[in-house]
MIVEX-11088 format. One record per residue (C-alpha): residue in one letter; x, y, z. Coordinates in steps of 0.001 Angstrom, whole numbers, plus 500000, padded with zeros to 6 digits. Layout:
MIVEX-11088
AXYZ...
end
This chain:
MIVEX-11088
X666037048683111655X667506052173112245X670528052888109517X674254052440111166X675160055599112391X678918054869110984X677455053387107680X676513054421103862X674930057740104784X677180059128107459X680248059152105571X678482060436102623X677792063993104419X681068063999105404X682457063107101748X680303065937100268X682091068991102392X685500067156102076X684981067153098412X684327070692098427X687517071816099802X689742071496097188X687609073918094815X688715076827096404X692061078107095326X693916075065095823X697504076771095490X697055079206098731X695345076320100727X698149074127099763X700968076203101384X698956076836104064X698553072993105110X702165072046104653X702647075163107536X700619073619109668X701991069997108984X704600068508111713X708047066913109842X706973063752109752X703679064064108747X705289066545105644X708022063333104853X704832061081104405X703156063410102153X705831063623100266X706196059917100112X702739059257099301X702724061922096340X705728060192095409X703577056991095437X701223058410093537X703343059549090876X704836055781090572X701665054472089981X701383055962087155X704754054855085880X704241052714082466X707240050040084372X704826047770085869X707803046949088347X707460050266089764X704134050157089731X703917047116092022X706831048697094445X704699052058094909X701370050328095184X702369047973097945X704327050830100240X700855052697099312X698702049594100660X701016048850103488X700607052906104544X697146052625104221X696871049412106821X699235050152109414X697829053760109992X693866052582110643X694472051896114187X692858055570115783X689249055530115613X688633059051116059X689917061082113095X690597059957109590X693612058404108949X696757060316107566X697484058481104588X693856059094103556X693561062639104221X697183062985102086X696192061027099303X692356062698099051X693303065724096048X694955062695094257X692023060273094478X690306062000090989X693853061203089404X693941057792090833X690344057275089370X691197058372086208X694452056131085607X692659052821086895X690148053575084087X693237053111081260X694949050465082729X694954047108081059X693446044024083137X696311042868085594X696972042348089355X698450045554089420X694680046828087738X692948044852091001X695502046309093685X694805049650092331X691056048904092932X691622047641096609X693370051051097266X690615052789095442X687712051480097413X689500052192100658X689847056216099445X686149056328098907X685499055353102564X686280059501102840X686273060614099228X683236059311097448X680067061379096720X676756060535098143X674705057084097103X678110056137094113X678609053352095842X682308053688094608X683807051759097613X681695048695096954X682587048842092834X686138048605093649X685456046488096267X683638044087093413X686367044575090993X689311044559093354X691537041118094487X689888038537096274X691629039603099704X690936039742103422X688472042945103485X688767043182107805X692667044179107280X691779047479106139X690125047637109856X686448047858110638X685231051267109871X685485050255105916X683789046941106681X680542048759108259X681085050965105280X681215048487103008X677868046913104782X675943049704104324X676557050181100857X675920046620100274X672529046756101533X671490049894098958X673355048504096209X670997044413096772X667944047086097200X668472048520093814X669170045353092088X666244043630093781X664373046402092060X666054046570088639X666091042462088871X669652042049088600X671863039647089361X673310039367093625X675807036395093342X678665038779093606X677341040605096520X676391037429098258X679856036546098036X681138039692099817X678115039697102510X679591036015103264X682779037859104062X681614040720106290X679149038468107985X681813035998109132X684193038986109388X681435040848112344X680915037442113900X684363037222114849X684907040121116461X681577040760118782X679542043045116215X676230039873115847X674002042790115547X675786044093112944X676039041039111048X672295040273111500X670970044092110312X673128043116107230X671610039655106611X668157041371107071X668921044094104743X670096041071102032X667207039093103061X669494035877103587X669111035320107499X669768031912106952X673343032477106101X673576032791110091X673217029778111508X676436028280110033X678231031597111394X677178031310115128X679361029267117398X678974028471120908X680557031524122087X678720034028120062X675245032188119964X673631033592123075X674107037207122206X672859036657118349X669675035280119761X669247037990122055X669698040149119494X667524039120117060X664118037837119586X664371041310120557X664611043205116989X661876040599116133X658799042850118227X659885046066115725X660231044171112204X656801044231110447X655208040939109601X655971038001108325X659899038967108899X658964039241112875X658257035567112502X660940034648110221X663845036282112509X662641034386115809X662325031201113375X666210032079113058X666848032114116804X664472028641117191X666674026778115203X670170028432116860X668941027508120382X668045023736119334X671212023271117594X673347024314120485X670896022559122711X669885025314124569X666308023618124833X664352026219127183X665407029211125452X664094027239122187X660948026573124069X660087029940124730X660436030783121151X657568027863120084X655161028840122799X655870032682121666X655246031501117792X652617029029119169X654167026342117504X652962022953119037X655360021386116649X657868023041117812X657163022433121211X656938018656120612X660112018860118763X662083020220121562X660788017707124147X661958014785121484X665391016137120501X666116016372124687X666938013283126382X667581014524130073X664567014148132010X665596016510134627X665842019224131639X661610018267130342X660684018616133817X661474022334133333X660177023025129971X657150021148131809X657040023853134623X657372026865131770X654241025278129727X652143025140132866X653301029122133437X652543029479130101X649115027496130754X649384025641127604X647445022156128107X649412019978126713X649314016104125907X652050014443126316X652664011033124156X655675008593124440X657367010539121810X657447012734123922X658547010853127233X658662007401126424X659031006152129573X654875005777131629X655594006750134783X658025009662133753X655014010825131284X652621010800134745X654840012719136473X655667015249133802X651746015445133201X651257016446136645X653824019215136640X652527020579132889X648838020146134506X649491022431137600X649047020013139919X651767021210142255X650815024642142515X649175025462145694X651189023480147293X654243025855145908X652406028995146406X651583027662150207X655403026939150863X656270030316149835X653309032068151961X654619030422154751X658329031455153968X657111035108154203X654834034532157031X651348035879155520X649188032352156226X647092034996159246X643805035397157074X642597038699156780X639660040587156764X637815043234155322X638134045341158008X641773045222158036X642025046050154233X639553049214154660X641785050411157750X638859053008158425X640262053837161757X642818055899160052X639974057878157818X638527060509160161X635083059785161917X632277060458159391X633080057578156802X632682054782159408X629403056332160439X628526056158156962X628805052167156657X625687051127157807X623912052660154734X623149050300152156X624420047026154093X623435044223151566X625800046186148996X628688046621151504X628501042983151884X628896042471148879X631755044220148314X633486042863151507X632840039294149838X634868040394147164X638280042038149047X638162038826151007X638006036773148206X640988038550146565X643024039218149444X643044035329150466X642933034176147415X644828030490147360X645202030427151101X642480027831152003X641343030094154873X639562033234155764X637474035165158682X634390034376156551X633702031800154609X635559029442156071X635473029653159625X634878026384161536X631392025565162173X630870025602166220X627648023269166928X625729026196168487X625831028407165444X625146025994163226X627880027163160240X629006030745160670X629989030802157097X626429029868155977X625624032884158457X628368035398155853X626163033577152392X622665035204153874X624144038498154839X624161039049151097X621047039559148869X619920037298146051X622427037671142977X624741038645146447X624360035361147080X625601033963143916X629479035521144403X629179035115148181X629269031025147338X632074031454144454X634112032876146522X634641030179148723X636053028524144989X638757031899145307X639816031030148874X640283028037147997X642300028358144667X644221025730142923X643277023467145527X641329020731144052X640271018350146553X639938020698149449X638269022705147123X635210020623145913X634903019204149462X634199022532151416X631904023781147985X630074020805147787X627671021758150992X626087024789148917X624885022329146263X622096021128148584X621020024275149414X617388025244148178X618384028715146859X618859028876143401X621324031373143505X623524029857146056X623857026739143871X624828029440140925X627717030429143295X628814027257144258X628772026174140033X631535029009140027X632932028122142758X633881024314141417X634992026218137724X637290028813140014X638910026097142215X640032024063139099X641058027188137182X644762026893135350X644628023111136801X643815019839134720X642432016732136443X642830013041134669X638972012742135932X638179016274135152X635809017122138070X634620020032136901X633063018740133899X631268015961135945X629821018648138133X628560021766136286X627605019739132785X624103018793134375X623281022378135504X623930023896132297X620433023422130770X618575023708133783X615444026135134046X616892028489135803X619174031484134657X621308031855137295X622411028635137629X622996027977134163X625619031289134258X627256029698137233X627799026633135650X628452027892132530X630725030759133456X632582027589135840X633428025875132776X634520028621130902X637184029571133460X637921025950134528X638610024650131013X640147028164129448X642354027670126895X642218023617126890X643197022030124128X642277018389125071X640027017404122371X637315015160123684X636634017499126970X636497020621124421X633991018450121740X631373017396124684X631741021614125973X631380023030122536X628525020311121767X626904021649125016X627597025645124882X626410026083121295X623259023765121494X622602026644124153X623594029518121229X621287028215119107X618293027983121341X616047030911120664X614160030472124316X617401031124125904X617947034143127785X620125037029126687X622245036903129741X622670032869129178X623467033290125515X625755036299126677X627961033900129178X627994030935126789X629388033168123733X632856034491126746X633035030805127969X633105029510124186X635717032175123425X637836031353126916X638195027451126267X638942028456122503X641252031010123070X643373031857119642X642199028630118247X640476030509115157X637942027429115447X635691027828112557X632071026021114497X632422028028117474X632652031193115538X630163030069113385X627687029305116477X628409033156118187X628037034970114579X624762033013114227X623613034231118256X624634037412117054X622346037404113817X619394036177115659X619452038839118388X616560041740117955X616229044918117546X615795046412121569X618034043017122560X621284044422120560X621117047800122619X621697045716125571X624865046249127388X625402042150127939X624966041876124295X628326043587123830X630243040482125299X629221038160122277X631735040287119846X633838039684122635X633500035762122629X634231035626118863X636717038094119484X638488035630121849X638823032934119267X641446034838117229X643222036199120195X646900037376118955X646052035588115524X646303038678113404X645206038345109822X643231034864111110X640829037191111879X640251038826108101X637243036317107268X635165036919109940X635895040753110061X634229040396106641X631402038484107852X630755041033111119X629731044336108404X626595042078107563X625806042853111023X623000045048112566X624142048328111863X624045048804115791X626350046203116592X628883046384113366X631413049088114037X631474047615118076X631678043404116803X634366045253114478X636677046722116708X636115043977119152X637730041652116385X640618043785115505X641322044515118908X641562041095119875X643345039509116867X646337042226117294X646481041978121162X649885041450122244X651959042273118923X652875046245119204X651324046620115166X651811050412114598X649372050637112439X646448048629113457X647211051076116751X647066054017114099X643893052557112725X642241052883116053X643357055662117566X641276057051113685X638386055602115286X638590057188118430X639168060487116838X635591061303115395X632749062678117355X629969060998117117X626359061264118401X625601059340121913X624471056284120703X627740054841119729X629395052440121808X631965051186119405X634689053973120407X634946051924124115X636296048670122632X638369050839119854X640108052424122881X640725049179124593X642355048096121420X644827050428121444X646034049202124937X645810045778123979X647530045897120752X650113048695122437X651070046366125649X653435044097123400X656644046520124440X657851049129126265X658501051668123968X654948051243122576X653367051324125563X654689054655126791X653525056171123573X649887054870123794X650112056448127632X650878059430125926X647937058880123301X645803058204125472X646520061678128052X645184063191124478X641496061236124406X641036062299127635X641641065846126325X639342066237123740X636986062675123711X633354062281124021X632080060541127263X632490056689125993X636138057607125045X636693059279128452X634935056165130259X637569053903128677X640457055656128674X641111054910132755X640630050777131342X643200050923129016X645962052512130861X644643049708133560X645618047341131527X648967048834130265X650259048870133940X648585046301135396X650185044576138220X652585047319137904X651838050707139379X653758053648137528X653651056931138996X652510058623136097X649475056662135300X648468056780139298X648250060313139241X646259060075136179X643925057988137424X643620059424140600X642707062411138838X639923060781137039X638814059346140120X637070062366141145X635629063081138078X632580064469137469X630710061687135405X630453059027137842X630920056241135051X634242057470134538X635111057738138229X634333053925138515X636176052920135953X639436055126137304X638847053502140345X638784050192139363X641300051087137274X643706052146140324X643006048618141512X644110046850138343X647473048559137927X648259048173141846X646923044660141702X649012041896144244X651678044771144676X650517046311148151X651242049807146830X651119052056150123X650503054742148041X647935053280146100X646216051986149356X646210055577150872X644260057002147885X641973054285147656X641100055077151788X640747058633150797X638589057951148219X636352055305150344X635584058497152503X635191060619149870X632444059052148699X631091057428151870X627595057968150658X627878057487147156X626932053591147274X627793052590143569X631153054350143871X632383053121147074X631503049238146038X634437049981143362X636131051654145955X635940048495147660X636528045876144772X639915048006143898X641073047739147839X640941044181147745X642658044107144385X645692045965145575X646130043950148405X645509040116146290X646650037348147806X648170039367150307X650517040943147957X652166037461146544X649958037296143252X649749039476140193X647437039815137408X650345040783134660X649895038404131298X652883038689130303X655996036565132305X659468035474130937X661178038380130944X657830040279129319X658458038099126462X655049035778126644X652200036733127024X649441034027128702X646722034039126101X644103033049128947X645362035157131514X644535038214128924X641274036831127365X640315036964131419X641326040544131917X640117041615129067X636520039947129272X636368041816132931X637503045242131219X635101044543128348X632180044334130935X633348047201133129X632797049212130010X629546049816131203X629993049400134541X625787050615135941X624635048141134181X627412045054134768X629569045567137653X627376047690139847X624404045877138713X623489042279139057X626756040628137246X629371041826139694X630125038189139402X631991038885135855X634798040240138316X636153036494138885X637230036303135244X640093038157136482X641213034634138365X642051033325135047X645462035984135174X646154035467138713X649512033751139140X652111033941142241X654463036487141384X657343034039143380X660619032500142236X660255029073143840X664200027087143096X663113023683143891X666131020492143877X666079017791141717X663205015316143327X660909018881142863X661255019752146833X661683023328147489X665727024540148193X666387027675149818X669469029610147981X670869032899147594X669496034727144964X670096038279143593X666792040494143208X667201043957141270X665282046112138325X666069044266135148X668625046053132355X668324045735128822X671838044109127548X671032043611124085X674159044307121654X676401045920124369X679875044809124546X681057042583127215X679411040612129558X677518043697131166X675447043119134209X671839042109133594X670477043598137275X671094046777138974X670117047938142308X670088044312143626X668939042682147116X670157039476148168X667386037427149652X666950033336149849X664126031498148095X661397031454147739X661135035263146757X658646037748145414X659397039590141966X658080042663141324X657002044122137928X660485044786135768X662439042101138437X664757039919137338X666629037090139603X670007035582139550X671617033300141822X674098034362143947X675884030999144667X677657028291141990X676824025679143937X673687025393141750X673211025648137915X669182026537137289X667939024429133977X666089027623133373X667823030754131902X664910032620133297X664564032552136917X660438033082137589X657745030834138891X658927027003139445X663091026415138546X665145023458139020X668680023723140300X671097020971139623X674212020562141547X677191021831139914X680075019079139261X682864022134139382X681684023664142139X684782023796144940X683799024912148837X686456027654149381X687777026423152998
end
C-alpha cells in the first residue's frame, strides 16, 4: 500500500528543517519573532513559557496546575488543519528541556501527563525514524488518543506500523502496540477514515481485528475498500484481505456481495455456505442468476434449497435455461429481430466501384467468410437470410442450397453455424440441426456435430442432449467428424463440473489421447476440449493424458502449427490457478526441446491469467526481449501472457499497452505477429481509441501475417459494440485488399465480429463491475487467439472452424430487471460511465454522464446502471445481466 502522505515520513522532513532553526543565533531570531507576533499570540507565549517553567517546579501541586493549562492549550487549539498549531510552534525550543526533565522525574501521574504532552510535541519536533511520539505514547496515561485530534492519530499510525516491523524483525514482544492499534482502529472507524484503519491492520498483520469494528453503517465502504486494495497486495495477503470482506458481507447479510467474493476466490464452499445461511428464496433466485453469469455449473442439494420444486426452479435459472428467451425479449425491446445479411454488414455500395468488381474472385472463400458474419451478426436470433430461410417446395431447401455454395471443410462451419443462429435455444436448436445428420457428406455431419455442441453452449440440460448426440461420432473413421463432435462437446460441456457427465467425457477424450493411430488434428481438438470442460480444475488424469500426447508426438509432428494447441489444453486446466501450476511446469522441461520453452509459457501464461502478477508480467516481457533465430515460436504465447496476466486491472492494463507499443518497436516477426492479439484481448469488447489506431496501423503492414492478425484484432476489441468507426476502417480495408483473398476473409470475419448479435452481445470475460472474470468465456478467447497465432496455417487454412470457440465468451451485454415471478418489468434506470468511489468521503455519485432509459437496456464497456425510481429495491447490488426487483414497502406515490 502506498505510505500516508500525512504519516511517519512526512512529518519527519518537516521535523528535520524545524529542528534546524533554532541553531542559528537563537538570541537575534528570538526578537525578531516576538516583532512579528500579534498581542495575543505574544500573551500565550508568555503563558506557555510560564508553563514550562512550572513544570519544572519540585511542588508537584504546581506541577499538576501548569501541566493541565499546558494540555488543555494543546487540545483546544488543534482545530485548523492547515498550519501547525500555536501552542506547538511556542513550545518547540522548549521541547529538548521538556525531554530532559521527564527523564529525572520519579514514576507518578504527573511523570505520565508529562509523557502525553511529550508525544504530542514530537508530532512537529521529533527527528526522523525516533519514533518519540509513539514512546511517549507507550509510556504516557491510558487516555482517549482522538482528543488530541486526528493528525497525531495518523501520526501515531504510521509510526506504529515501523515500530511492529522492527520488532517483528528483532522478535520482540507487540502486546503493547496491539493495545494502541485497538485504539486507533476503533478511533478511524468512527469517524469515516476505513481505509485508514485497514492500511494499519495490514501493516500489523491483524486484519481480523476488523470485523468486530465494522457496523452496519460503515460496512459497505470497508469492503469496498479492501476487494479493491486486494488486486495490488501480493499473494497470499490478496486472498486473505477478500477472505476479510467474505466474512463482513455474510455477517451483515449482504449475501450477493458475499457471493461474488466465493466465485472470485472460487470457493464452492463458500458458495454453498451463502445459499444455506439465506432463507429468502426470492434472494437465491439471484445469487442463482449471478452463478449462471458467472457460468459456474452448479448442483444444487436440499441443503441448499430444501424445498423440490424450489430446487427445480432454481436449477433452471443456475442452468441458463431462461436465456434466449431474455436475450429475445430485449431484441425485441430495441427492435433488431429484421435478420441481416452479409451484404448489409459489407455495405460495399459505399466503397467506390472496383472492390465490388473484385468479389467474384475466389467465390468458395467469400462464402465462407459470409457464413461466418452471418453467423455472428445473428447470433441467438433463431433466424437469418441463409440458413434458415423457409423451404418453398420448388426449391427444395434454400438453406441446403447456402451449405453447397461452400467447399468441403466450407461445408463443415456452413452446418455449425446454423448451431450460432440458433444459440441458447435448445429445442429449436437440435430440431432445425438434426436434418444435416442424414446427409451423406462427411463434412456436413462434422458441422452439424458443432452445431448441437454450439446450441447447448453455457446451457445445462437434465437429459443432456448433447452428450447423447456427439458421443457416438467421436471414434468414428473419419477426421472431420470426430473434430465436430469432439470440438461440440468441448464447448457444450466447458467448464462443467457435474461429475458423472465429465467421467464418461474424460473416459472418452483421453482413450482418444492415447491412441497412437489417431490423427494429429484429432489428438489436437481432444487435448482444447479436455482443457475447456476442465477449466482451472488442476485435474491431475487429464493433465496426465495431454503431457503423455505430448511425449508421444515425433519429431516433424511437433513443428506442426496444430501441435501448439496441446500446451494450450494443459494450459487450460490451471487457468487462474497460479502456483497449481508449479508441478507440471516442472514436468513440461522434459519436453522436446522444440516444444519446451512454447508448453512453458503456455503454462505460465495460463495459470496467472486474470491476476495483474507484476512479476510473472516482468518474467515475460524477459522472454520477449531476446532475439532469437526463426525457428522459435515460444515468444507468441509469451506475448499473449503478458495480456492475459495484465487484463486483471486497469492500471495494469494501460501499462502492458504501453509495453507492448515497445515489442512492436524493436521485436522479431513472431513478437510483431502477436502483439496486435494481445492488445485484442486487453480491449476486447471495448474499443479504445488508442489501441484502434494502433491496430489500424498494423493493418497495413507489410508482413501479411501480422496484417491478419491486426485485423482480426480490430474485430475483437470492437466486438458486439457497432463501432462506426471501427466499421468504416474495416470497409476501407475490405477494398484495400480486394484481391488479396487470405486478407480480406479476415477482413470479413472481423466485420461480422463488430457487428455480433447485432450489437447486443459482447465477448468481454470479465462482468460485475470488472471484478469476475468467466473462466470459460477466457479459456474460449484465448484458445481462438492461441490458434490465430499462426493464422496461414489455422484460420485461413482448413480450421477456420476454431473461430466458434469464441461462442463460449459471448454473453448479452443487457440489464434485463425482471419482477418477482421472473417476468420481465420495464423501469427507469440510470445509464452512465462508471466512477471509482473507493475511500472518498460522502456518499459520492457512482455514475457520471448518465442517460435515463427503461429496461431492458444495453451496457457498454465501463457502464454501470442504477435505478432511477424507489418503487423497486434490486436484490442485486450490481445491476448487469438478469436482476430481480422487489417492491419497496416504504415506497409513497407523491400525488
Amino acid at each position: 500500500m502506498a505510505p500516508d502522505p500525512n504519516s511517519a515520513s512526512g512529518s519527519g522532513t518537516r521535523d528535520e528543517t524545524s529542528a534546524k532553526l533554532p541553531a542559528k543565533d537563537p538570541k537575534k531570531k528570538e526578537d525578531k519573532k516576538d516583532e512579528d507576533l500579534s498581542e495575543e499570540d505574544l500573551a500565550l507565549k508568555q503563558q506557555l513559557e510560564l508553563y514550562v517553567e512550572r513544570v519544572q517546579d519540585p511542588d508537584p501541586g504546581l506541577q499538576k496546575v501548569a501541566l493541565e493549562s499546558m494540555r488543555q492549550e494543546i487540545r483546544t487549539s488543534t482545530s485548523s488543519m492547515t498550519s501547525v498549531p500555536k501552542p506547538l510552534k511556542f513550545l518547540r525550543p522548549h521541547y529538548g528541556t521538556l525531554k530532559a526533565y521527564y527523564e529525572t522525574m520519579a514514576d507518578s501521574d504527573l511523570k505520565k501527563y508529562l509523557a502525553d504532552i511529550l508525544s504530542v510535541l514530537a508530532l512537529t519536533m521529533s527527528a526522523e525514524g525516533e519514533r518519540e511520539s509513539l514512546k511517549y505514547r507507550l509510556l504516557g496515561s491510558e487516555g482517549d488518543i482522538g482528543s488530541w485530534g486526528h493528525e497525531y492519530v495518523r501520526n501515531l499510525a504510521g509510526e506504529i506500523a515501523q515500530e511492529y516491523a522492527k520488532r517483528q524483525s528483532d522478535e520482540g514482544p507487540i502486546d503493547d502496540l496491539m493495545e494502541l492499534v485497538q485504539e486507533i482502529v476503533a478511533f478511524h472507524m468512527k469517524h469515516n477514515a476505513e481505509p485508514e484503519a485497514v492500511d494499519l491492520l495490514m501493516e500489523v498483520e491483524d486484519l481480523d481485528l476488523l470485523i468486530e469494528h465494522v457496523d452496519a453503517t460503515n460496512f459497505k465502504r470497508t469492503c469496498l475498500y479492501l476487494t479493491s486494495a486486494a488486486k495490488y497486495l501480493p499473494g497470499p495477503d490478496d486472498m486473505l484481505v477478500l477472505d476479510i470482506a467474505y466474512m463482513i458481507y455474510l455477517k451483515f447479510e449482504e449475501f450477493p456481495n458475499a457471493l461474488q467474493i466465493a466465485l472470485f476466490l472460487d470457493n464452492l464452499q463458500y458458495v454453498k455456505q451463502i445459499f444455506t445461511s439465506c432463507d429468502d428464496l426470492l434472494r437465491k433466485k439471484q445469487f442463482c442468476y449471478i452463478l449462471a453469469r458467472h457460468g459456474i455449473m452448479l448442483e444444487l442439494d436440499d441443503e441448499m434449497v430444501p424445498d423440490d420444486d424450489d430446487r427445480y426452479a432454481l436449477q433452471d435459472i443456475v442452468n441458463n435455461v431462461k436465456l434466449s428467451e431474455g436475450y429475445l425479449t430485449l431484441a425485441r425491446d430495441i427492435e433488431v429481430m429484421e435478420p441481416k445479411s452479409p451484404e448489409d454488414i459489407y455495405k460495399a455500395h459505399l466503397l467506390d466501384g472496383r472492390a465490388s468488381a473484385g468479389a467474384s474472385v475466389d467465390s468458395a472463400r467469400q462464402n465462407l467468410a459470409a457464413t461466418f458474419v452471418n453467423a455472428f451478426v445473428n447470433a441467438g436470433f433463431g433466424q437469418d437470410k441463409l440458413m434458415t430461410v423457409l423451404s418453398d417446395a420448388s426449391s427444395g431447401g434454400s438453406s441446403g442450397n447456402w451449405l453447397f455454395k461452400n467447399k468441403e471443410h466450407g461445408k463443415m462451419s456452413a452446418a455449425a453455424s446454423l448451431g450460432m443462429i440458433l444459440l441458447w435455444d435448445v429445442d429449436a436448436g437440435l430440431a432445425q440441426i438434426d436434418k444435416y445428420f442424414h446427409s451423406s457428406d462427411n463434412h456436413v455431419i462434422a458441422g452439424a456435430l458443432l452445431g448441437v455442441g454450439i446450441v447447448n453452449c453455457g446451457i445445462r440440460n437434465d437429459c443432456d442432449p448433447a452428450l447423447a448426440l456427439l458421443s457416438d461420432y467421436v471414434s468414428r473413421e473419419d477426421p472431420s467428424i470426430r473434430i465436430g463432435a469432439i470440438m461440440g462437446l468441448g464447448i457444450a460441456y466447458a467448464g462443467t463440473q457435474n461429475e458423472q457427465v465429465c467421467d464418461q467425457l474424460r473416459h472418452k477424450l483421453t482413450t482418444i489421447l492415447n491412441d497412437a493411430k489417431a490423427p494429429l488434428d484429432v489428438i489436437a481438438f481432444t487435448a482444447i476440449s479436455l482443457g475447456l470442460i476442465y477449466v482451472g480444475s488442476c485435474n491431475e488424469e487429464v493433465a496426465q493424458a495431454i503431457i503423455f500426447a505430448l511425449m508421444d508426438r515425433s519429431e516433424s509432428e511437433l513443428g506442426e502449427p496444430l501441435t501448439r494447441l496441446i500446451p494450450l489444453g494443459l494450459g487450460l486446466l490451471y487457468l487462474g490457478k497460479q502456483e497449481s501450476v508449479e508441478a507440471t511446469a516442472e514436468v513440461s522441461k522434459t519436453f522436446n526441446e522444440k516444444i519446451r520453452k512454447y508448453c512453458d509459457m503456455t503454462l505460465l501464461s495460463c495459470a496467472y491469467a486474470g491476476t495483474g502478477n507484476v512479476l510473472k508480467v516482468q518474467n515475460l516481457l524477459g522472454h520477449c526481449s531476446q532475439h532469437l533465430e526463426k525457428g522459435e515460436t515460444h515468444q507468441g504465447p509469451a506475448v499473449l501472457g503478458i495480456a492475459m496476466v495484465a487484463m486483471a486491472e486497469e492500471l495494469g492494463l494501460e501499462m502492458a499497452i504501453r509495453s507492448l507499443e515497445h515489442l512492436l518497436q524493436y521485436g522479431e516477426q513472431n513478437i510483431r505477429r502477436a502483439v496486435p492479439l494481445a492488445l485484442g484481448l486487453l480491449c476486447i469488447s471495448n474499443p479504445k481509441v488508442n489501441v484502434m489506431d494502433t491496430l489500424s496501423r498494423l493493418s497495413h503492414d507489410t508482413d501479411s501475417e501480422v496484417a491478419m492478425a491486426a485485423v482480426i484484432s480490430l474485430g475483437l476489441i470492437g466486438a458486439g459494440t457497432n463501432n462506426a468507426r471501427i466499421a468504416g476502417m474495416l470497409r476501407n480495408l475490405s477494398s484495400y485488399y480486394y484481391k488479396d483473398a487470405n486478407l480480406l476473409f479476415c477482413v470479413r470475419i472481423a466485420q461480422g465480429l463488430v457487428h455480433l448479435g447485432k450489437g447486443l452481445l459482447t465477448l468481454n470475460p470479465y462482468h460485475s463491475d470488472r471484478f469476475l472474470l468467466s473462466p470459460t468465456a477466457l479459456a474460449g478467447i484465448v484458445t481462438t487467439l492461441f490458434a490465430c497465432l499462426d493464422m496461414k496455417a489455422i484460420i485461413v487454412g482448413k480450421y477456420h472452424y476454431v473461430l466458434y470457440f469464441l461462442v463460449l465468451a459471448m454473453q448479452p451485454r443487457m440489464l434485463m430487471t425482471v419482477d418477482e415471478d421472473l417476468k420481465p418489468l420495464s423501469i427507469p434506470v440510470r445509464v452512465g460511465q462508471a466512477v471509482d468511489v473507493v475511500g472518498q468521503a460522502g456518499r459520492p455519485k457512482t455514475i457520471t454522464g448518465f442517460q435515463t432509459h427503461s429496461t431492458p437496456v444495453l451496457l457498454a464497456a465501463g457502464d454501470r446502471a442504477e435505478l432511477a425510481t424507489e418503487k423497486y429495491i434490486p436484490l442485486s447490488p450490481i445491476l448487469e445481466g438478469f436482476v430481480i426487483l422487489k417492491e419497496n414497502p416504504d415506497y409513497r406515490e407523491d400525488h
